[in-house]
N, CA, C and O atoms as a Tinker XYZ file with bonds, in Angstrom:
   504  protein
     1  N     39.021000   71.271000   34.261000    73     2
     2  CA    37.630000   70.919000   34.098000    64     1     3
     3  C     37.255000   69.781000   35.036000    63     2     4     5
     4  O     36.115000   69.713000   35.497000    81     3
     5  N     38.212000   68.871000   35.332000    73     3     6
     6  CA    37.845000   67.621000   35.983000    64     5     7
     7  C     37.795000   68.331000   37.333000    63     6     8     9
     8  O     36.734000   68.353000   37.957000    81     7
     9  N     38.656000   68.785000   37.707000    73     7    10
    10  CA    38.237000   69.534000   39.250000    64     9    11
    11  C     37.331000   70.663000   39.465000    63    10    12    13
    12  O     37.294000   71.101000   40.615000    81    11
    13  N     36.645000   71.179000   38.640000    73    11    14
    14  CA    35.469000   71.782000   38.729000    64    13    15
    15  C     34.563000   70.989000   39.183000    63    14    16    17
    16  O     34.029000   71.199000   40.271000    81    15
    17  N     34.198000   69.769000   38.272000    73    15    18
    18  CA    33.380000   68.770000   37.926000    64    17    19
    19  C     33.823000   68.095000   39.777000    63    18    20    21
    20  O     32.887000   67.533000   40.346000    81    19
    21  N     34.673000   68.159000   40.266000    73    19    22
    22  CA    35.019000   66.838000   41.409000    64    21    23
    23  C     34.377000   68.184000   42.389000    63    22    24    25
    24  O     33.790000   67.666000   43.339000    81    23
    25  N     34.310000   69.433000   42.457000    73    23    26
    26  CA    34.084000   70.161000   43.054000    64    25    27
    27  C     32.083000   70.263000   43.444000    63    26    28    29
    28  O     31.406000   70.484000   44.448000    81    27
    29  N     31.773000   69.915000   41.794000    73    27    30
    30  CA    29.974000   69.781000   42.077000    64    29    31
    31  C     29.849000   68.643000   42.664000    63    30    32    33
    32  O     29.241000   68.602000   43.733000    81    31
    33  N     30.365000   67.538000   42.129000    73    31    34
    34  CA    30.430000   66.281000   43.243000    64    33    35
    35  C     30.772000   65.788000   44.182000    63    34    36    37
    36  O     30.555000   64.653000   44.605000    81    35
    37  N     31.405000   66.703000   44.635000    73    35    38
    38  CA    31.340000   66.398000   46.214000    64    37    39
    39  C     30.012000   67.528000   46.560000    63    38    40    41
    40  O     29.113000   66.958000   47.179000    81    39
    41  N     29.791000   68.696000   46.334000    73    39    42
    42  CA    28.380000   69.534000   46.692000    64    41    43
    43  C     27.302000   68.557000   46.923000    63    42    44    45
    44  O     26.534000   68.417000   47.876000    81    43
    45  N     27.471000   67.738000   45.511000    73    43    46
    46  CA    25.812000   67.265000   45.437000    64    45    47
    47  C     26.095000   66.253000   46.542000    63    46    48    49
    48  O     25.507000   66.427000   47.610000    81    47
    49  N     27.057000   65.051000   46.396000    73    47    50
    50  CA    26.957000   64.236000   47.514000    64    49    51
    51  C     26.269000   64.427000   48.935000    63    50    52    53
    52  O     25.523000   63.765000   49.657000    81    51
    53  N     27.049000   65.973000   48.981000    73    51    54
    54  CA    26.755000   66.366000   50.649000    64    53    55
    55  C     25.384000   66.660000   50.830000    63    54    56    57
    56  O     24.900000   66.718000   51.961000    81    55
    57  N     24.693000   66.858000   49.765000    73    55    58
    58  CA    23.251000   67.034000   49.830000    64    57    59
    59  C     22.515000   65.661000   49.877000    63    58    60    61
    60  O     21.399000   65.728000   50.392000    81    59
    61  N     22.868000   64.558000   49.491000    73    59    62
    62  CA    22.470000   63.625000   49.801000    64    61    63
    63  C     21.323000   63.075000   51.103000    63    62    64    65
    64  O     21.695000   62.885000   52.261000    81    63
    65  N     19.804000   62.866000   50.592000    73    63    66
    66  CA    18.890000   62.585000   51.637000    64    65    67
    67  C     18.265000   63.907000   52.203000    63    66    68    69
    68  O     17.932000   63.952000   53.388000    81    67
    69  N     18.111000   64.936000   51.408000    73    67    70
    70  CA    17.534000   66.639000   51.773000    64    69    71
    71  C     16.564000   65.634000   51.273000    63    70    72    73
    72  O     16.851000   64.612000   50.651000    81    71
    73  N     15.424000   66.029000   51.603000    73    71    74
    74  CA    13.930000   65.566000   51.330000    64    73    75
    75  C     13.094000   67.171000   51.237000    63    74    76    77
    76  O     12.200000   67.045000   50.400000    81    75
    77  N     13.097000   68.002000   51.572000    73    75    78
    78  CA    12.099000   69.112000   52.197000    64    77    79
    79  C     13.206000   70.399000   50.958000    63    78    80    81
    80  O     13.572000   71.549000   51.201000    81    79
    81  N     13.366000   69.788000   50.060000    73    79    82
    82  CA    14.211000   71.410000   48.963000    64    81    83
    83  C     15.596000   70.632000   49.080000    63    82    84    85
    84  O     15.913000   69.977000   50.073000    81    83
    85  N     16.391000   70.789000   47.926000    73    83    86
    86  CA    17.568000   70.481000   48.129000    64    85    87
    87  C     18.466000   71.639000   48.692000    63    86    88    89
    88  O     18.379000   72.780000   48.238000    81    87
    89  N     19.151000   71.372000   49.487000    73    87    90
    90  CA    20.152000   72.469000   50.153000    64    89    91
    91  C     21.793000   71.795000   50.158000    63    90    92    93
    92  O     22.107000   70.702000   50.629000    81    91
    93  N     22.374000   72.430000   49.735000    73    91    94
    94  CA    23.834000   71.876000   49.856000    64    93    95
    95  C     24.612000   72.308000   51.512000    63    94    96    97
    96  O     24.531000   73.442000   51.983000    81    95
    97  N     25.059000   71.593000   51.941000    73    95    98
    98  CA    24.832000   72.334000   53.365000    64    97    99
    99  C     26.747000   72.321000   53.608000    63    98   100   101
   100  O     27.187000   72.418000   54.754000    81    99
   101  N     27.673000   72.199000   52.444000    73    99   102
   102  CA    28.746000   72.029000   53.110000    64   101   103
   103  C     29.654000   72.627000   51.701000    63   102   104   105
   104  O     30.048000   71.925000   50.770000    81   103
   105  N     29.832000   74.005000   51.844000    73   103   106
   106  CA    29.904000   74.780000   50.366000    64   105   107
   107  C     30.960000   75.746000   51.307000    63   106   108   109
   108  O     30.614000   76.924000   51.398000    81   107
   109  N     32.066000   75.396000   51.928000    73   107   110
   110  CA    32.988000   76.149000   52.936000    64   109   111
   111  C     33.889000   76.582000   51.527000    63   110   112   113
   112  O     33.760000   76.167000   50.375000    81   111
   113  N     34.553000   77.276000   51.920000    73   111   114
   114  CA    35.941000   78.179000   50.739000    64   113   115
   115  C     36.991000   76.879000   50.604000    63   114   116   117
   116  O     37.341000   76.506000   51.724000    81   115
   117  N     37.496000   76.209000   49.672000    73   115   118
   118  CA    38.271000   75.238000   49.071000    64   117   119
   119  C     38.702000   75.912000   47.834000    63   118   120   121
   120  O     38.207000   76.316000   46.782000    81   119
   121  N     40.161000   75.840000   48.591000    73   119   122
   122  CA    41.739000   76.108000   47.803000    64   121   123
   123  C     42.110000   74.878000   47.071000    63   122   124   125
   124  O     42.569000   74.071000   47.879000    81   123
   125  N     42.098000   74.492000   46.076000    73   123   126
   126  CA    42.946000   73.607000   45.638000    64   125   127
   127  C     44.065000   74.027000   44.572000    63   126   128   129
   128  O     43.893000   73.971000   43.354000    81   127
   129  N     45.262000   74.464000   45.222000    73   127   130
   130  CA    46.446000   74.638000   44.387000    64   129   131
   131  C     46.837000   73.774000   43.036000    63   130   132   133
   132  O     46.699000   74.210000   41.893000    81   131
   133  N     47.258000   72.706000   43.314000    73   131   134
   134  CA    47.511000   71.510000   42.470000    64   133   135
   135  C     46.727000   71.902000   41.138000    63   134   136   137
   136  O     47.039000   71.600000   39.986000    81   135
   137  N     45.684000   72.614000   41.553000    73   135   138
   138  CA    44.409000   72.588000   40.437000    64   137   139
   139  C     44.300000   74.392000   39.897000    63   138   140   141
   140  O     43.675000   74.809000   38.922000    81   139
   141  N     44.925000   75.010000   40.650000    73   139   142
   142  CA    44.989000   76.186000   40.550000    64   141   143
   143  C     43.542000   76.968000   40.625000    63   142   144   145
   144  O     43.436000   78.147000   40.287000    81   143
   145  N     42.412000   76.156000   41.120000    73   143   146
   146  CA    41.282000   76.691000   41.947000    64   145   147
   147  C     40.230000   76.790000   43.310000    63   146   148   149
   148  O     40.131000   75.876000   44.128000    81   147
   149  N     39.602000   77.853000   43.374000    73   147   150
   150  CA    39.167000   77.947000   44.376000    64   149   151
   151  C     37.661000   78.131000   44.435000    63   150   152   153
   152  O     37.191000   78.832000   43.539000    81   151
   153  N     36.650000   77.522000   45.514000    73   151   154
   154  CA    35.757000   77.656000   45.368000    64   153   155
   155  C     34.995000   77.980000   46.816000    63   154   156   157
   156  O     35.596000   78.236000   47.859000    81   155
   157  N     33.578000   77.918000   46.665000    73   155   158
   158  CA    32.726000   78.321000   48.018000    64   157   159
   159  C     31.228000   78.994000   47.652000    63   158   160   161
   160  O     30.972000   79.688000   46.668000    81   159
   161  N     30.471000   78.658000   48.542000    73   159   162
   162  CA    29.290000   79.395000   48.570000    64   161   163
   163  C     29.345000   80.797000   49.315000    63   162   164   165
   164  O     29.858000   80.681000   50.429000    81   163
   165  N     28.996000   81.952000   49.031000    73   163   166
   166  CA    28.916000   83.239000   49.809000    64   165   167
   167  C     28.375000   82.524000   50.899000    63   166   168   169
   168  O     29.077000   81.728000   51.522000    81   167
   169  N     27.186000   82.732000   51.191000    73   167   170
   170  CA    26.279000   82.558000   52.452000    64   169   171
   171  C     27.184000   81.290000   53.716000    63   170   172   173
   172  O     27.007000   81.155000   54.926000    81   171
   173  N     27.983000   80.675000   52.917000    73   171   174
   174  CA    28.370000   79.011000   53.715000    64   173   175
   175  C     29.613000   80.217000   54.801000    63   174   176   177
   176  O     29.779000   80.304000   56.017000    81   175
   177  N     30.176000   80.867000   53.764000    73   175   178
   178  CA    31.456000   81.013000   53.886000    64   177   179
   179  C     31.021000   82.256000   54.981000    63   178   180   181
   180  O     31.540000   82.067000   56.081000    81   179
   181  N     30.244000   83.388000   54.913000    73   179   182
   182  CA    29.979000   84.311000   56.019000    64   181   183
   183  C     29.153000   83.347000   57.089000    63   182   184   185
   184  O     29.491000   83.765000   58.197000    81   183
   185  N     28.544000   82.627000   57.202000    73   183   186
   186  CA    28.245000   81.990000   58.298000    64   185   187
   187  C     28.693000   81.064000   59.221000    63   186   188   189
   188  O     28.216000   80.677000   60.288000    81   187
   189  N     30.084000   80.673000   58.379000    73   187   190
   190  CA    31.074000   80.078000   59.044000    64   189   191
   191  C     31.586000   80.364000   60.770000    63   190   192   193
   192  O     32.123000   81.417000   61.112000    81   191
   193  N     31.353000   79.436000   61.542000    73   191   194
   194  CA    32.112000   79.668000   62.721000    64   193   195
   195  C     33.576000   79.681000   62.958000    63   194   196   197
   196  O     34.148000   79.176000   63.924000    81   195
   197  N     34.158000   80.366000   61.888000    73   195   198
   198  CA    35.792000   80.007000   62.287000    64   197   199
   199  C     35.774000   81.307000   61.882000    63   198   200   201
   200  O     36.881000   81.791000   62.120000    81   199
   201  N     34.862000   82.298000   61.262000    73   199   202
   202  CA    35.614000   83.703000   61.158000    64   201   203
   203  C     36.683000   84.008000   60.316000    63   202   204   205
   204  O     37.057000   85.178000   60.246000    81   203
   205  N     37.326000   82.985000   59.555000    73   203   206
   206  CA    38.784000   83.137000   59.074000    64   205   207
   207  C     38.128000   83.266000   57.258000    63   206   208   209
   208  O     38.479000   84.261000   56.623000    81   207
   209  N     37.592000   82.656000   56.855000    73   207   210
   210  CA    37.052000   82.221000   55.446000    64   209   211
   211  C     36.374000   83.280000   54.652000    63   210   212   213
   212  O     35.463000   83.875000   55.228000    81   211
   213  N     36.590000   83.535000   53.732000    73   211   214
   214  CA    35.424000   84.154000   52.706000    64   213   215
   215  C     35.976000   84.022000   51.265000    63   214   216   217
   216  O     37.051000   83.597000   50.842000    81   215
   217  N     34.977000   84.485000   50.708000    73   215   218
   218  CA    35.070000   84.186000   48.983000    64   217   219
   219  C     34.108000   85.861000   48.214000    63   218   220   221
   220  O     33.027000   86.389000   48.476000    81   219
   221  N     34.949000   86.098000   47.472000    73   219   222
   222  CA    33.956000   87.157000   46.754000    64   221   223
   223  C     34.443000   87.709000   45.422000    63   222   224   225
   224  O     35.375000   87.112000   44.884000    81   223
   225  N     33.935000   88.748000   44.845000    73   223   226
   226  CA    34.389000   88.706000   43.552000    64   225   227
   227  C     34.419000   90.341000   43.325000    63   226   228   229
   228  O     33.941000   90.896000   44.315000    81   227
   229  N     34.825000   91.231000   42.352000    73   227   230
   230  CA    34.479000   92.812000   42.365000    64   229   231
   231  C     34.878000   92.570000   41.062000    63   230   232   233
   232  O     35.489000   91.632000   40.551000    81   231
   233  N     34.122000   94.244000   40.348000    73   231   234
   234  CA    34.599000   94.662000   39.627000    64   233   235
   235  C     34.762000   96.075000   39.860000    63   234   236   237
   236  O     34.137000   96.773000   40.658000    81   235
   237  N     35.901000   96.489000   38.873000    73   235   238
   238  CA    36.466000   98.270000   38.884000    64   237   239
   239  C     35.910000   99.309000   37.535000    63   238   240   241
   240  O     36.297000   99.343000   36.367000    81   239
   241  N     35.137000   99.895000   38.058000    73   239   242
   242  CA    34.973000  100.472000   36.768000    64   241   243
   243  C     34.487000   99.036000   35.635000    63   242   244   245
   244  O     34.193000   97.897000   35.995000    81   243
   245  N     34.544000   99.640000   34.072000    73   243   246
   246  CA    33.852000   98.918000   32.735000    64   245   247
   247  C     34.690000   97.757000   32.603000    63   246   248   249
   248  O     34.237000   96.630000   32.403000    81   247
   249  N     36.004000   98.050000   32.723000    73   247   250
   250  CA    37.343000   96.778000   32.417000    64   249   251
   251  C     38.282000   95.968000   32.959000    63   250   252   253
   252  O     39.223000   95.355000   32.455000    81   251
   253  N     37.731000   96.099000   34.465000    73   251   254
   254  CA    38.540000   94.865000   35.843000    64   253   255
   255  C     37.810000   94.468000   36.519000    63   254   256   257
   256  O     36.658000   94.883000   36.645000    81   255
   257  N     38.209000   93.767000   36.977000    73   255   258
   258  CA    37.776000   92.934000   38.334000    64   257   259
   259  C     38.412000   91.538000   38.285000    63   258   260   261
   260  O     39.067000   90.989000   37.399000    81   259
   261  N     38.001000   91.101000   39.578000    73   259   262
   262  CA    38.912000   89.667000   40.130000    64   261   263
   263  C     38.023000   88.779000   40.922000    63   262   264   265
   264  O     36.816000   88.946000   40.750000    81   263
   265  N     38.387000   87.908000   41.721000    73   263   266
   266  CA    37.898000   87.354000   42.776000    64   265   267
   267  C     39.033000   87.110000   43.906000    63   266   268   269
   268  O     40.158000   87.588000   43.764000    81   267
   269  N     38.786000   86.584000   44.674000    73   267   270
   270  CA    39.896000   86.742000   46.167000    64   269   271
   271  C     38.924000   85.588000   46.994000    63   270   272   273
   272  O     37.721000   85.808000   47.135000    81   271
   273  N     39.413000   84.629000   47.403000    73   271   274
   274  CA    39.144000   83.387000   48.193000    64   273   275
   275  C     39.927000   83.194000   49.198000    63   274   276   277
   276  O     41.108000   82.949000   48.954000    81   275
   277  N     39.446000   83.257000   50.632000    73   275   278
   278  CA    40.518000   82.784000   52.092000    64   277   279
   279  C     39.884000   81.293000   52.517000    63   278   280   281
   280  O     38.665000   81.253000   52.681000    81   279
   281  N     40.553000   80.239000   52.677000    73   279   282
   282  CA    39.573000   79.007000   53.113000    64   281   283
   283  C     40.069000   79.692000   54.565000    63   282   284   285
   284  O     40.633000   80.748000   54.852000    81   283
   285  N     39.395000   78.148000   55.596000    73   283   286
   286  CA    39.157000   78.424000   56.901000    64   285   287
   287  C     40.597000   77.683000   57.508000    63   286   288   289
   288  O     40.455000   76.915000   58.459000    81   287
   289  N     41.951000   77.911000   56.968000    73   287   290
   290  CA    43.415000   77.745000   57.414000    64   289   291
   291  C     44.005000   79.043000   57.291000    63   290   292   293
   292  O     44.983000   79.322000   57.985000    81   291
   293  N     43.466000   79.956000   56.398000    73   291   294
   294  CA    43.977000   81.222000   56.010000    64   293   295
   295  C     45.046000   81.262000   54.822000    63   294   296   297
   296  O     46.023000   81.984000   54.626000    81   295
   297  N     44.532000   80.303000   54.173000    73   295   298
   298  CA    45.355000   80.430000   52.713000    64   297   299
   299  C     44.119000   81.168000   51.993000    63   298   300   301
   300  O     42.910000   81.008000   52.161000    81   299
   301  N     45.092000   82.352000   50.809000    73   299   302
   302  CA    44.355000   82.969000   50.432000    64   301   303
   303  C     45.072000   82.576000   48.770000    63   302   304   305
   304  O     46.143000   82.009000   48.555000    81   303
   305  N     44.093000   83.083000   47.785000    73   303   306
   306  CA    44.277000   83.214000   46.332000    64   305   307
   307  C     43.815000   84.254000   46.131000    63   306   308   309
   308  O     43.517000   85.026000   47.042000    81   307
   309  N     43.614000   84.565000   44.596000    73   307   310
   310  CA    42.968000   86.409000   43.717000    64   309   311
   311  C     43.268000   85.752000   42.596000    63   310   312   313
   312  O     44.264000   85.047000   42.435000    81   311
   313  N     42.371000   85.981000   41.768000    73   311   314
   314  CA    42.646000   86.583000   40.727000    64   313   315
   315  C     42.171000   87.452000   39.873000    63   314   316   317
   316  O     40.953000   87.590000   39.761000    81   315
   317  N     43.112000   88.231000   39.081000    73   315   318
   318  CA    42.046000   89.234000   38.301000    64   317   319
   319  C     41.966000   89.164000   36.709000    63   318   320   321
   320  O     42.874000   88.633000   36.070000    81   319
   321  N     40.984000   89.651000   36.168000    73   319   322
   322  CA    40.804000   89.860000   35.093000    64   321   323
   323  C     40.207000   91.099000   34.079000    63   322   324   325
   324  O     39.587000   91.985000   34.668000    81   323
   325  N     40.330000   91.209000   32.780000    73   323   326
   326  CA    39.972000   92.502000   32.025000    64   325   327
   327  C     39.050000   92.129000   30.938000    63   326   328   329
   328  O     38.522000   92.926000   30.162000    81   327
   329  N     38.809000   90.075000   30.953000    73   327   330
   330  CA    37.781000   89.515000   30.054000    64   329   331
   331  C     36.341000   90.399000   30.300000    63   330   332   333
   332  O     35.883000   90.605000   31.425000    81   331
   333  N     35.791000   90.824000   29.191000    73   331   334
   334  CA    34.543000   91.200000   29.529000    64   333   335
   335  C     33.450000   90.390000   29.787000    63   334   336   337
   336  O     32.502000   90.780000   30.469000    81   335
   337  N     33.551000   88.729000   29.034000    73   335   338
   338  CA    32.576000   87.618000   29.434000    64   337   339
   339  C     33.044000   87.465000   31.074000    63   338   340   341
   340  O     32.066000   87.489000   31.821000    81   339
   341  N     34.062000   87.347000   31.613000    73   339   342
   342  CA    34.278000   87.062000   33.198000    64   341   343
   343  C     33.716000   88.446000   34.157000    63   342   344   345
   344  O     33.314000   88.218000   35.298000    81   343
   345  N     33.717000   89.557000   33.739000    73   343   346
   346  CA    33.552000   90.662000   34.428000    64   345   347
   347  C     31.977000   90.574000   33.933000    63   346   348   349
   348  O     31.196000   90.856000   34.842000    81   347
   349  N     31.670000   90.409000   33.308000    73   347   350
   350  CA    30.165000   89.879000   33.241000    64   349   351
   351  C     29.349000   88.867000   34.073000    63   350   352   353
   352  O     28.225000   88.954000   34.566000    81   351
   353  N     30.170000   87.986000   34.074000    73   351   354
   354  CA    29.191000   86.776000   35.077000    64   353   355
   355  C     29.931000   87.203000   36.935000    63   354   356   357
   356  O     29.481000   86.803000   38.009000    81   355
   357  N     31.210000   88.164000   36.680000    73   355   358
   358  CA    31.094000   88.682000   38.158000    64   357   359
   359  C     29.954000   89.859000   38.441000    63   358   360   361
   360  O     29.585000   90.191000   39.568000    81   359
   361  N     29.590000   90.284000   37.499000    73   359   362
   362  CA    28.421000   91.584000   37.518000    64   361   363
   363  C     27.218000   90.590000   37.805000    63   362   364   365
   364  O     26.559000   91.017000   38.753000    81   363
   365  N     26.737000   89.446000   37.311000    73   363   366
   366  CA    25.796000   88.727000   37.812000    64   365   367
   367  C     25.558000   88.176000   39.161000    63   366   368   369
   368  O     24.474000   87.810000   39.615000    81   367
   369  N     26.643000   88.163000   39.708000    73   367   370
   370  CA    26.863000   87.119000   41.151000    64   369   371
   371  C     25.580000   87.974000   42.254000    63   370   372   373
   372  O     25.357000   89.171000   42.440000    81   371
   373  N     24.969000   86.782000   42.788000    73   371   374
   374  CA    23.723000   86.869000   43.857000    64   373   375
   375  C     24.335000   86.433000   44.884000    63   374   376   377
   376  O     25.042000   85.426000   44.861000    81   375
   377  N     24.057000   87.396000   46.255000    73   375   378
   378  CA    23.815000   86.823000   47.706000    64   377   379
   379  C     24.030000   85.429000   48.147000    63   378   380   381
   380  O     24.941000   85.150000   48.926000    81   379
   381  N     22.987000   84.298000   47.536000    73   379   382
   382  CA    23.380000   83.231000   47.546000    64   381   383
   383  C     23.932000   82.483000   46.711000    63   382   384   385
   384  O     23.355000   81.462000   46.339000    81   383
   385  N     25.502000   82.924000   46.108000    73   383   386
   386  CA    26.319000   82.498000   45.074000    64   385   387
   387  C     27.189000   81.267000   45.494000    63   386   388   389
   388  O     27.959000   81.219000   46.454000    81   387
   389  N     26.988000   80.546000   44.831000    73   387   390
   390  CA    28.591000   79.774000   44.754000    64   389   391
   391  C     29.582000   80.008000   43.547000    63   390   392   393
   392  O     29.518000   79.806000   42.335000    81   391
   393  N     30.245000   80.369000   44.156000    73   391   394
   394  CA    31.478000   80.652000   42.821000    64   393   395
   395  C     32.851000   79.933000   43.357000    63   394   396   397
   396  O     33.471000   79.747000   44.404000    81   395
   397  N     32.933000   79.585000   41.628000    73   395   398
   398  CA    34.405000   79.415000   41.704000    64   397   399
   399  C     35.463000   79.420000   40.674000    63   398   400   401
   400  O     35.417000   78.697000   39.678000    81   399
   401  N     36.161000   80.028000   40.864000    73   399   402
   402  CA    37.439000   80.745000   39.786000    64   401   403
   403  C     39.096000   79.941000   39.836000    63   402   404   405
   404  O     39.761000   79.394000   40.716000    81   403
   405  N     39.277000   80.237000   38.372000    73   403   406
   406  CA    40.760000   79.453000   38.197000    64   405   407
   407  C     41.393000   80.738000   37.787000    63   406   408   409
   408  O     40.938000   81.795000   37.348000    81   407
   409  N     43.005000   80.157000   38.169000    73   407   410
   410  CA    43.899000   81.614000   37.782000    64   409   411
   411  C     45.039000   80.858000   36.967000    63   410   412   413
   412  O     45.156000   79.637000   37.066000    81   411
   413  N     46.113000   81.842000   35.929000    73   411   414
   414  CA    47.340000   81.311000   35.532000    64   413   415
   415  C     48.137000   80.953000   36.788000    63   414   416   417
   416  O     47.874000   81.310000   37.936000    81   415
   417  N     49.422000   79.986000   36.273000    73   415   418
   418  CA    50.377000   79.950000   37.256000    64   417   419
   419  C     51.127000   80.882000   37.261000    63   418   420   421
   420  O     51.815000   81.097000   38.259000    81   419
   421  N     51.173000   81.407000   36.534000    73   419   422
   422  CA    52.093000   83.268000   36.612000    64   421   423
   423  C     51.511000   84.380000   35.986000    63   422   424   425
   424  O     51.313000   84.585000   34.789000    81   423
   425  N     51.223000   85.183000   37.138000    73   423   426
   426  CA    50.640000   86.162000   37.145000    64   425   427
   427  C     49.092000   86.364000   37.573000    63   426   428   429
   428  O     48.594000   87.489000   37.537000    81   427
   429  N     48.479000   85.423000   37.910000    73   427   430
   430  CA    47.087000   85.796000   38.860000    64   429   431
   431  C     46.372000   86.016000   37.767000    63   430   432   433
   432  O     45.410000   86.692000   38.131000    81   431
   433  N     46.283000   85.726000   36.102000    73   431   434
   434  CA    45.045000   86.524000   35.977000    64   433   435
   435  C     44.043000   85.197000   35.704000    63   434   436   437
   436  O     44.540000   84.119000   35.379000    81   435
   437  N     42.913000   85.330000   35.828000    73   435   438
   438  CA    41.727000   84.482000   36.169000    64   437   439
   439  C     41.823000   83.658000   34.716000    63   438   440   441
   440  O     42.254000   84.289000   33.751000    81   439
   441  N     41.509000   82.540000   34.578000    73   439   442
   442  CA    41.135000   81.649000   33.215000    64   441   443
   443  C     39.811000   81.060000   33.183000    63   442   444   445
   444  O     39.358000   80.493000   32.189000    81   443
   445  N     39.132000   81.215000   34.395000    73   443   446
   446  CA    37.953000   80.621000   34.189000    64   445   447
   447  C     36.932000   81.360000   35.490000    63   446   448   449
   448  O     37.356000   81.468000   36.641000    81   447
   449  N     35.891000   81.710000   35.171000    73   447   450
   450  CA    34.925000   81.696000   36.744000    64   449   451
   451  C     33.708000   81.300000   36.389000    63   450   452   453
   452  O     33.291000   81.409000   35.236000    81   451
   453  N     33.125000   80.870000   37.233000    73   451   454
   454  CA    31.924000   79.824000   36.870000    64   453   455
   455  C     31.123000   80.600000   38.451000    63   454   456   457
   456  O     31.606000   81.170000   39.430000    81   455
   457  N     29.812000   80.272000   38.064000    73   455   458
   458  CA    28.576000   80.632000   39.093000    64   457   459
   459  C     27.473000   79.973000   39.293000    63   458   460   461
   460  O     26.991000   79.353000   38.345000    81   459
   461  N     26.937000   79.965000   40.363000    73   459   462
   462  CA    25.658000   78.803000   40.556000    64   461   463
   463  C     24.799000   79.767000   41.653000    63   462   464   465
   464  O     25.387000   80.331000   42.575000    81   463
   465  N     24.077000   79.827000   41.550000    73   463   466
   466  CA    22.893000   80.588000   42.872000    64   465   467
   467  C     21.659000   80.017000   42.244000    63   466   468   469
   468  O     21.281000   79.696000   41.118000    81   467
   469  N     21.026000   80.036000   43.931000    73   467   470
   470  CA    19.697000   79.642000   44.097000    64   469   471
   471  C     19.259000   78.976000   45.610000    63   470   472   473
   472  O     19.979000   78.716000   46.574000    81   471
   473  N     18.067000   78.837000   45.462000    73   471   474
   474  CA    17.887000   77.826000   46.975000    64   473   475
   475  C     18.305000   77.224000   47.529000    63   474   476   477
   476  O     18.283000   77.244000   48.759000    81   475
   477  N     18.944000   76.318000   46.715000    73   475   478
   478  CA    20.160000   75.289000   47.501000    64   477   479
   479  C     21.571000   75.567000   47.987000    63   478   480   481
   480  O     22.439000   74.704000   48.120000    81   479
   481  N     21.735000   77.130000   48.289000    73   479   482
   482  CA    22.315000   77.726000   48.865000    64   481   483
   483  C     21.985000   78.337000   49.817000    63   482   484   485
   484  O     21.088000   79.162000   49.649000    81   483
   485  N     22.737000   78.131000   51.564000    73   483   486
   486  CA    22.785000   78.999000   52.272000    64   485   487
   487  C     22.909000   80.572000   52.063000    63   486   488   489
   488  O     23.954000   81.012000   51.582000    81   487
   489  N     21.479000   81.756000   52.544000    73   487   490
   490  CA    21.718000   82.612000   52.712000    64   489   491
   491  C     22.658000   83.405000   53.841000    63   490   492   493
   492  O     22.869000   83.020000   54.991000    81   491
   493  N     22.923000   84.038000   53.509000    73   491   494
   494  CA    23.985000   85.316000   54.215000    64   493   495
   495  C     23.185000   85.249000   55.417000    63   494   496   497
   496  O     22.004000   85.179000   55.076000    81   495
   497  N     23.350000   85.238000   57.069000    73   495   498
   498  CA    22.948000   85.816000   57.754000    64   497   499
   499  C     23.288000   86.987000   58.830000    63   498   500   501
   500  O     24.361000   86.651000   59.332000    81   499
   501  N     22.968000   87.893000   59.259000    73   499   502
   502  CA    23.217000   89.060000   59.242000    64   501   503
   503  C     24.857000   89.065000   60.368000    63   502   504
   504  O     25.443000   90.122000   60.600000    81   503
């Protein structure tokens, strides 16, 4: 929870002094192992100039899905799940999402995913 929480605070910081809409302008894919999560804005992460990064989430059919995070070193995470509240708020995820998901230490399956969209997210550009 505390690194969720250290995760919005550094967001909001970086927004610091937007005057004209708040925009978070520095929402890149962040691995933190130690913490066993990963986070990112869609739109930050496809517009990235390093090409290496992305973040996204699926579901399979009524009873799976996961998420899968690469930061911009090429460390990657996943995890999946069969919770129907988590495969729910992955059925919600928007264009301009920030998400970010925790997994067990054995076995990948997800313990937490959390979501944020709206304006103060970079959109996707083509």
């Amino acid at each position: 929870m505390k690194q969720i929480a250290l995760f919005w605070l550094l967001a909001m910081a970086a927004s610091a002094g937007v005057s004209a809409g708040l925009r978070l302008t520095n929402n890149e894919v962040v691995i933190a192992d130690a913490g066993r999560i990963a986070a990112g804005a869609f739109g930050t992460a496809r517009n990235s100039a390093d090409n290496v990064q992305f973040i996204y989430c699926y579901s399979t059919g009524a009873a799976s899905g996961g998420c899968v995070a690469r930061d911009a070193t090429g460390l990657t995470r996943t995890c999946t799940t069969t919770s129907a509240a988590q495969i729910a708020i992955i059925r919600a995820l928007r264009n301009d999402a920030y998400v970010s998901f925790r997994w067990e230490s054995s076995g990948g399956t997800c313990t937490r995913i959390d979501t944020s969209f709206g304006s103060r997210f970079a959109p996707k550009l083509p």
